[in-house]
C-alpha positions as CSV (number, residue, x, y, z in Angstrom):
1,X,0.0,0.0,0.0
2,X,1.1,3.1,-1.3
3,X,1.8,6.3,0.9
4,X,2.5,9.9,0.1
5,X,4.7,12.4,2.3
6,X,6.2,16.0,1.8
7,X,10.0,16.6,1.8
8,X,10.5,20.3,2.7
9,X,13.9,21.9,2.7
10,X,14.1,25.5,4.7
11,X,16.7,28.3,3.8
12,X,16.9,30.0,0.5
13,X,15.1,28.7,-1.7
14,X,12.4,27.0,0.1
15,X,11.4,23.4,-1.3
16,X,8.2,21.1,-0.7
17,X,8.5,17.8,-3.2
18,X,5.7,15.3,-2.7
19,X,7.1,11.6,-2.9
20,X,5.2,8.0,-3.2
21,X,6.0,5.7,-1.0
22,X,5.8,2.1,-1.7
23,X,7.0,-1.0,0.1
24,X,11.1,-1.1,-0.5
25,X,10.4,1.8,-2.5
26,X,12.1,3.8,-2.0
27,X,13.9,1.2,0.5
28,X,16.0,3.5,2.4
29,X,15.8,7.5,3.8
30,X,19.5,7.3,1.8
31,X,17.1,6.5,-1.1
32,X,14.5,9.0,-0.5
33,X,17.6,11.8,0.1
34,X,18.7,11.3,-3.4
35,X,15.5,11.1,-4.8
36,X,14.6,14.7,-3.2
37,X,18.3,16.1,-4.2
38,X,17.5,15.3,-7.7
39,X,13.9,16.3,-7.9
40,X,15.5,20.1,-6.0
41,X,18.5,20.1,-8.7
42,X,16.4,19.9,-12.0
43,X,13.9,22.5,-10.4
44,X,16.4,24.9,-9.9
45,X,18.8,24.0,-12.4
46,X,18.8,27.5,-14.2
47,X,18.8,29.6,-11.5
48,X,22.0,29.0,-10.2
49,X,21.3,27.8,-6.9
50,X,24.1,25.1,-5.6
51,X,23.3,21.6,-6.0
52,X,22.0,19.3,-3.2
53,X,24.1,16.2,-2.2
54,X,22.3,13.8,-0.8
55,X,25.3,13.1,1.5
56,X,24.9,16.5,3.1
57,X,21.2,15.9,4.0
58,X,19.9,15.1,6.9
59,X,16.2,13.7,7.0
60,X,14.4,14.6,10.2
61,X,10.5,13.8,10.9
62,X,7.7,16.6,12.3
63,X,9.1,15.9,15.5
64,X,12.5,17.2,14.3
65,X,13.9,13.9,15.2
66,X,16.5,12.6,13.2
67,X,15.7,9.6,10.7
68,X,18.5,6.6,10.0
69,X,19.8,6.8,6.8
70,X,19.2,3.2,6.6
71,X,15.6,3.1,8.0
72,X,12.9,1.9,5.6
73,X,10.5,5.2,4.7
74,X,7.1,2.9,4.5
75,X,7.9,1.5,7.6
76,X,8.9,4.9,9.8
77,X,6.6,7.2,8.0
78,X,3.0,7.8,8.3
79,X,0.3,8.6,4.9
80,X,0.8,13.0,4.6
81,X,3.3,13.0,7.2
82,X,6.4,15.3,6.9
83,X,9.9,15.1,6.6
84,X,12.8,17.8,6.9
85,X,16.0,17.8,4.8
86,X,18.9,19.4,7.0
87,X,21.5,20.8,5.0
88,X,24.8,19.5,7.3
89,X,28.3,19.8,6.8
90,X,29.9,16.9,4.6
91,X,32.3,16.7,7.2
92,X,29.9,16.4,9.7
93,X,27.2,13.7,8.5
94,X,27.3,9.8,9.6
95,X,27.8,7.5,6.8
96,X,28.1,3.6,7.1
97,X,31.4,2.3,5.8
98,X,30.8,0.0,3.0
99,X,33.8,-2.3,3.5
100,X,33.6,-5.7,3.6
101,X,33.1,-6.7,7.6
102,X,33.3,-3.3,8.8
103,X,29.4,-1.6,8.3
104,X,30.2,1.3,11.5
105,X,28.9,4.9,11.3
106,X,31.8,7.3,10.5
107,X,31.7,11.0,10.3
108,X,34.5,12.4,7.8
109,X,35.9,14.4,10.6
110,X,36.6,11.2,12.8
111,X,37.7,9.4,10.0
112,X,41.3,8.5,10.7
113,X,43.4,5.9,8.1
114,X,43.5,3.4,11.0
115,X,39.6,3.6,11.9
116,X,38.2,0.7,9.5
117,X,38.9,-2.5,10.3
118,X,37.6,-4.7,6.9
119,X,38.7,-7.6,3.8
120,X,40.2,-6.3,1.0
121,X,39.1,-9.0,-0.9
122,X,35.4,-10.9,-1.7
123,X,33.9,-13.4,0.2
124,X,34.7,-17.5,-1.1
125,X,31.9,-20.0,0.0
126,X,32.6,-23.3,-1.1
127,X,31.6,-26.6,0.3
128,X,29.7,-25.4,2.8
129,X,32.5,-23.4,4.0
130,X,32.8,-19.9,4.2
131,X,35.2,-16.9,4.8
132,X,37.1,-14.0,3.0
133,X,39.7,-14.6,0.2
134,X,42.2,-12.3,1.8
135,X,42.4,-14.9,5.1
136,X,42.5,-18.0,6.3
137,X,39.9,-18.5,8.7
138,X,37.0,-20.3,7.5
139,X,33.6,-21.2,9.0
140,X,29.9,-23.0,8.2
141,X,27.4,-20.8,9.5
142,X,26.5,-17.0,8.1
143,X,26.5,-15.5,11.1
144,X,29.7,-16.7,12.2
145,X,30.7,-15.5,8.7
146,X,29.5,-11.8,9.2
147,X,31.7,-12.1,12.4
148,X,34.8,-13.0,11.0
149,X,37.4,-9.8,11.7
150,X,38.6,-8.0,9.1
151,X,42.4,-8.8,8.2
152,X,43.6,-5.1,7.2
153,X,43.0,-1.2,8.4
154,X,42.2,2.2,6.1
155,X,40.2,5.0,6.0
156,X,36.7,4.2,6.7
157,X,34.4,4.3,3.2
158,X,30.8,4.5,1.9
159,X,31.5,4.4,-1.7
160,X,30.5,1.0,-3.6
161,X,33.6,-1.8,-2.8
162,X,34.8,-3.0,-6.0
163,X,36.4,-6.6,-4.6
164,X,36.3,-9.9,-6.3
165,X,36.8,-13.7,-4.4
166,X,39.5,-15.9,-4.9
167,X,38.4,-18.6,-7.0
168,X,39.4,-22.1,-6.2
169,X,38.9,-24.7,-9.6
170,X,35.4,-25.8,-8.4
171,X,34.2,-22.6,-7.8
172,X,35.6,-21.3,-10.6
173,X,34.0,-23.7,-12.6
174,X,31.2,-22.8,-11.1
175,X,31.1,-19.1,-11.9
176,X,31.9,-20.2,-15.3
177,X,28.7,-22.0,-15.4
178,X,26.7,-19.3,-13.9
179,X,28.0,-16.8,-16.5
180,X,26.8,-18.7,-19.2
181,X,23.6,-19.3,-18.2
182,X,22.7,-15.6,-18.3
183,X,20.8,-14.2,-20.5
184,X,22.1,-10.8,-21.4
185,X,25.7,-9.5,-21.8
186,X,25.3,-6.7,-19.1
187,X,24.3,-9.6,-16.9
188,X,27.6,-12.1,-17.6
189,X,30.1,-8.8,-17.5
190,X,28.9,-8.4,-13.4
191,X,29.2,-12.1,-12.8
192,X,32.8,-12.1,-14.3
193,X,35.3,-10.8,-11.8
194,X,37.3,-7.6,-12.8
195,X,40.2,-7.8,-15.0
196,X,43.4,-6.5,-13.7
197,X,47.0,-6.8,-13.4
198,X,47.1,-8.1,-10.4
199,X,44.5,-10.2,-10.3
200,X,45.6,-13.4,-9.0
201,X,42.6,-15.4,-11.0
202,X,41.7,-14.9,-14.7
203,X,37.9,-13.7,-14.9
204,X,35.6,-16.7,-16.0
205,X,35.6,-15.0,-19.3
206,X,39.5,-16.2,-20.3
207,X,38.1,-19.5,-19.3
208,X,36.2,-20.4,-22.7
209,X,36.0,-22.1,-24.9
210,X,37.2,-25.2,-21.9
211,X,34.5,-26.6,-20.8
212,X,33.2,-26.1,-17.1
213,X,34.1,-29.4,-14.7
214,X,30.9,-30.7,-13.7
215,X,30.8,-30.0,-9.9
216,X,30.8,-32.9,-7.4
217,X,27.2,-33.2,-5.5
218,X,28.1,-34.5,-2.3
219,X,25.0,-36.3,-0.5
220,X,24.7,-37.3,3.0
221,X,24.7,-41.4,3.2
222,X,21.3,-43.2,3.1
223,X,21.6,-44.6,6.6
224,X,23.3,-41.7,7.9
225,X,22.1,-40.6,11.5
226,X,20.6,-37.2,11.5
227,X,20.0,-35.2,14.9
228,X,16.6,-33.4,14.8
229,X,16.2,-30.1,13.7
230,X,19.7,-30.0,12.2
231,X,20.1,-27.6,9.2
232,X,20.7,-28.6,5.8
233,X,23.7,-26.9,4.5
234,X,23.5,-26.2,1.0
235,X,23.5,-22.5,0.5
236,X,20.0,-20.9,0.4
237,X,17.9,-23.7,1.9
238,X,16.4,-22.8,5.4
239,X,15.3,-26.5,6.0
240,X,15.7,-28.5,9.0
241,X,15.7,-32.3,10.2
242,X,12.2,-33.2,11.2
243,X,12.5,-37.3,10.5
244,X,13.5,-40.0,7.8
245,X,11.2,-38.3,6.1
246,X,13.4,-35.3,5.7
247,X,15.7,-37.2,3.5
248,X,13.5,-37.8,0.7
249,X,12.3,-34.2,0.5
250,X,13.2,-32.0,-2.4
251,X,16.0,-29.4,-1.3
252,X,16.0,-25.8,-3.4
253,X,19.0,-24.7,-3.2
254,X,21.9,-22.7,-4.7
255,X,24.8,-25.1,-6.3
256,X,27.3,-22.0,-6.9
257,X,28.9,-19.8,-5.0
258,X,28.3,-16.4,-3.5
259,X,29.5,-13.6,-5.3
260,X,29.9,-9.6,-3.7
261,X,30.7,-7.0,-6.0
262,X,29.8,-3.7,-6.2
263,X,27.7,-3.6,-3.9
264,X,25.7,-6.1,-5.6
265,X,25.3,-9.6,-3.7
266,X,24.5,-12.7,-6.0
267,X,24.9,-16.5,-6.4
268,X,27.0,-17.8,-9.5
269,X,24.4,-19.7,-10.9
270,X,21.4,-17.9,-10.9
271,X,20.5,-14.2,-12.0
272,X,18.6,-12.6,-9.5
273,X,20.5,-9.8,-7.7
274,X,20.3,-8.3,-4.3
275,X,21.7,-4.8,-2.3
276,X,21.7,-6.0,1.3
277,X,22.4,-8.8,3.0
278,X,19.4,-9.8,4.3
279,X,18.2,-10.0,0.7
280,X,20.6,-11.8,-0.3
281,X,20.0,-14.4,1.6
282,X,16.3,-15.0,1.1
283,X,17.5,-15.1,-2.7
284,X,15.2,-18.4,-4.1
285,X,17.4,-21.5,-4.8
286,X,17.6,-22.1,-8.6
287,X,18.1,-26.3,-8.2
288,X,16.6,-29.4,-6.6
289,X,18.2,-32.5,-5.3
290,X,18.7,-33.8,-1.6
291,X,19.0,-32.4,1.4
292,X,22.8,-32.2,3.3
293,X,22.3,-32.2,7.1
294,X,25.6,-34.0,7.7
295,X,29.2,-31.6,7.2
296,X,30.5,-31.7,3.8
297,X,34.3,-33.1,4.0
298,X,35.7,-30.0,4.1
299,X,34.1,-29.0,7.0
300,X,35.5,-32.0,9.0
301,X,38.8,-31.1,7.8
302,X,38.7,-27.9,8.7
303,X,37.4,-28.8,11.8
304,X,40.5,-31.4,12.3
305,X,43.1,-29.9,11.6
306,X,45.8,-27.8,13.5
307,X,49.0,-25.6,14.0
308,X,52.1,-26.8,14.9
309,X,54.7,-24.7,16.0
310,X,58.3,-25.2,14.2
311,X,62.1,-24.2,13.7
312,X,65.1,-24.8,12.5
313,X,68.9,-24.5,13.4
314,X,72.5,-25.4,11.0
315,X,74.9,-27.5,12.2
316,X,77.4,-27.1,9.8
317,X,76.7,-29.2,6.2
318,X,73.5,-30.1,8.1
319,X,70.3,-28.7,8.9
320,X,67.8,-29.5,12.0
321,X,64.2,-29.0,11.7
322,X,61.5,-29.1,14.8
323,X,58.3,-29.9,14.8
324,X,56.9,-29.7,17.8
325,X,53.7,-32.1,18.2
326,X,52.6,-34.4,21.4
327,X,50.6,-37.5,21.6
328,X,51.4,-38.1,18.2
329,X,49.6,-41.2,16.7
330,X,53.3,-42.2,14.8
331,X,51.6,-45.2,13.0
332,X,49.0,-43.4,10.7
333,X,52.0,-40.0,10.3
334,X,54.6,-40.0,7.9
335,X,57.3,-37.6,6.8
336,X,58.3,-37.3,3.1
337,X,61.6,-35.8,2.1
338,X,62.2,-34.6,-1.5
339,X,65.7,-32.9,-2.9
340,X,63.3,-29.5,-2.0
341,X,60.4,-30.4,-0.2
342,X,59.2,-31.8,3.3
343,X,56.2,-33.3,3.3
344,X,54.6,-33.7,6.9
345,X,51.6,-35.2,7.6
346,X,51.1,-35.5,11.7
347,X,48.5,-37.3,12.9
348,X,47.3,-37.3,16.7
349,X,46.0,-39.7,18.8
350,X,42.6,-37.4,19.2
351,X,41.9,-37.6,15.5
352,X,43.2,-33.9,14.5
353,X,46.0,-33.4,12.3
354,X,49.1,-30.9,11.0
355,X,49.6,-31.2,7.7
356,X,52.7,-28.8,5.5
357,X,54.7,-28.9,2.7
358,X,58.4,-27.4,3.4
359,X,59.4,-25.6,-0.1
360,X,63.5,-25.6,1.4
361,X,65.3,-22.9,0.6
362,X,68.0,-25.0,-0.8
363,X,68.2,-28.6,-2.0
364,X,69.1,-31.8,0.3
365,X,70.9,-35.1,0.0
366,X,67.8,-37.1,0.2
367,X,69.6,-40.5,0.9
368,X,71.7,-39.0,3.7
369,X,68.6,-37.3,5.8
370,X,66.5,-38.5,8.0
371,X,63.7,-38.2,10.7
372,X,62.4,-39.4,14.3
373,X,59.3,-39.3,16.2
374,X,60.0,-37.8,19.7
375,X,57.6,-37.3,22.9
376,X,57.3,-33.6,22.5
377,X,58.3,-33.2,18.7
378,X,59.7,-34.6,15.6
379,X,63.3,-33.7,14.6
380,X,63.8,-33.8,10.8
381,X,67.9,-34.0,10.2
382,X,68.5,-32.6,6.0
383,X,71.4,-33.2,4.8
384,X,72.5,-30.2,2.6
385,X,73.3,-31.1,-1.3
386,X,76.1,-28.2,-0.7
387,X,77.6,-27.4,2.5
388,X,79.1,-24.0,1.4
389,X,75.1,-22.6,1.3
390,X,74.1,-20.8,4.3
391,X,70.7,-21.0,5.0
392,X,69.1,-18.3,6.3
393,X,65.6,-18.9,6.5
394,X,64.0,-22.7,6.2
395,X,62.2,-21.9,3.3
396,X,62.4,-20.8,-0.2
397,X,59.5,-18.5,0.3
């Protein structure tokens, strides 16, 4: 149901714009500013009166109380009510950073180059795992997600991030697919990261003519035990455990993978798009198949798998790595040395594992090194190929 209010600016000139007000429509008072600015600019454009910026206004309603930016206008305002634009200075008005994990109020004057705390880079979800592209930390849930600290500091911002995610093969593939399948040109350029020099991943685009790899559908075991009310885990699908007969119901769901870019949030394999987060996430699934209540692999290994803290020392033609690792389970761990790698895989007794590949900074004599399984750690003795190298760091990197 529509609504109609009066904008009124004070000052010189005076301004009264009537606006319609329809559900998410205008969707925020940010909206509604711009939409007033613009209406203001074309009716005094020959006069030469200065242009409204939306981001110097300040909505206010009859009670002169100020309105959030981010408020919805259907929801705040009343049918004829009023609202007051404020001109403010720029310096002066509260603007949400746009950064990826930050979303605080700054003020231009309080804006210092250490005050946003955000991820450079776009979001990867994959395999029912999720994080940012720019760290390591991963996680299953969205609001554990949204949680995740940002990994770098900068001026706070409220222009549109321009980002793009770190694309492993799979989900590659799987923005590949997504691209293709839309329908107009405008539509596969969004869905195709940016192009730059220092992109580390070519945009889908470079990818063709190579056919996409068909993405593995990974399906919880027909005799699987399932707690009740446990959430299915494919992205999109809101469903929960309620009995055996759970596992034979359809699942709608999203197959790709979660793509933020300019401002615009979207899944790789389907077209709608969506502003904020919240809409994103009630985004409609665009396939069927089965329910996943159980962790995907990845998830378990994430889950599993730990740090280990290690060194190194030279004795002479010799060097002596540590790492140290208790209650090791020495049976299922092994230790592979290459001319220039180290391969450890260290399993413990509780299940959880450390697992690295050494790139050395120089090369070994593979038949004269060796390894042992201690108590408190396991001490890997390389033998160098040339004793006149000094190494000063343990790996090439």
């Amino acid at each position: 149901m529509s609504k109609r209010v009066y904008v009124h600016i004070e000052g010189d000139p005076e301004f009264s714009w009537k606006a319609v007000i329809e559900p998410n429509n205008p969707k925020t008072f940010l909206e509604l500013a711009q939409r007033f600015s613009a209406a203001f600019n074309s009716k005094f454009a020959a006069s030469g009166v200065a242009q409204l910026q939306a981001a110097g206004l300040q909505l206010e309603n009859d009670r002169r109380k100020m309105l959030s930016p981010e408020g919805s206008p259907h929801e705040v305002l009343n049918e004829g009510g009023d609202v007051f634009a404020v001109r403010v200075p720029l310096s002066n008005v509260i603007r949400t950073c746009s950064r990826n994990g930050c979303g605080k109020k700054f003020t231009d004057a309080e804006n210092t180059e250490n005050s946003c705390q955000f991820h450079p880079s776009g979001p990867l979800f994959h395999e029912g795992m999720k994080g940012w592209s720019c760290c390591s930390k991963r996680v299953s849930g969205f609001d554990e997600f949204m949680q995740i600290p940002g990994c770098a500091f900068g001026f706070h911002s409220a222009e549109a991030e321009k980002s793009s995610p770190v694309y492993s093969p799979t989900v590659a593939a799987a923005v590949a697919a997504g691209a293709s399948n839309t329908a107009s040109s405008s539509s596969a350029e969004i869905a195709s990261p940016p192009s730059t020099a220092s992109s580390a991943v070519k945009p889908p685009s470079t990818m063709a003519p190579e056919t996409p790899k068909e993405i593995e559908i990974e399906n919880d075991p027909e005799d699987a035990i399932i707690d009740l009310n446990t959430k299915c885990r494919r992205n999109g699908c809101h469903a929960v455990y309620k009995g055996p007969e759970s596992k034979s119901e359809v699942c709608v769901h999203h197959p790709g993978v979660a793509i933020f870019h300019e401002a615009t949030k979207y899944w790789s394999c389907c077209r709608p798009r969506a502003v904020e987060f919240d809409e994103f996430l009630k985004i409609e699934g665009c396939s069927e198949g089965r329910h996943k209540f159980l962790p995907f692999k990845a998830e378990n290994l994430a889950a599993n798998e730990v740090k280990c803290r290690y060194d190194f020392y030279q004795l002479g033609d010799s060097v002596v790595m540590n790492i140290y690792a208790k209650n090791v389970d020495t049976a299922a761990s092994s230790i592979n040395i290459s001319p220039t790698t180290v391969s450890a895989n260290v399993v413990f007794k509780d299940g959880k594992f450390f697992k690295k590949d050494f790139q050395l900074a120089a090369q070994v004599d593979v038949e004269k090194s060796k390894f042992e399984m201690l108590s408190t750690k396991i001490e890997i003795k390389l033998k160098k190929l040339d004793s006149a190298i000094s190494w000063t760091r343990l790996e090439n990197n």
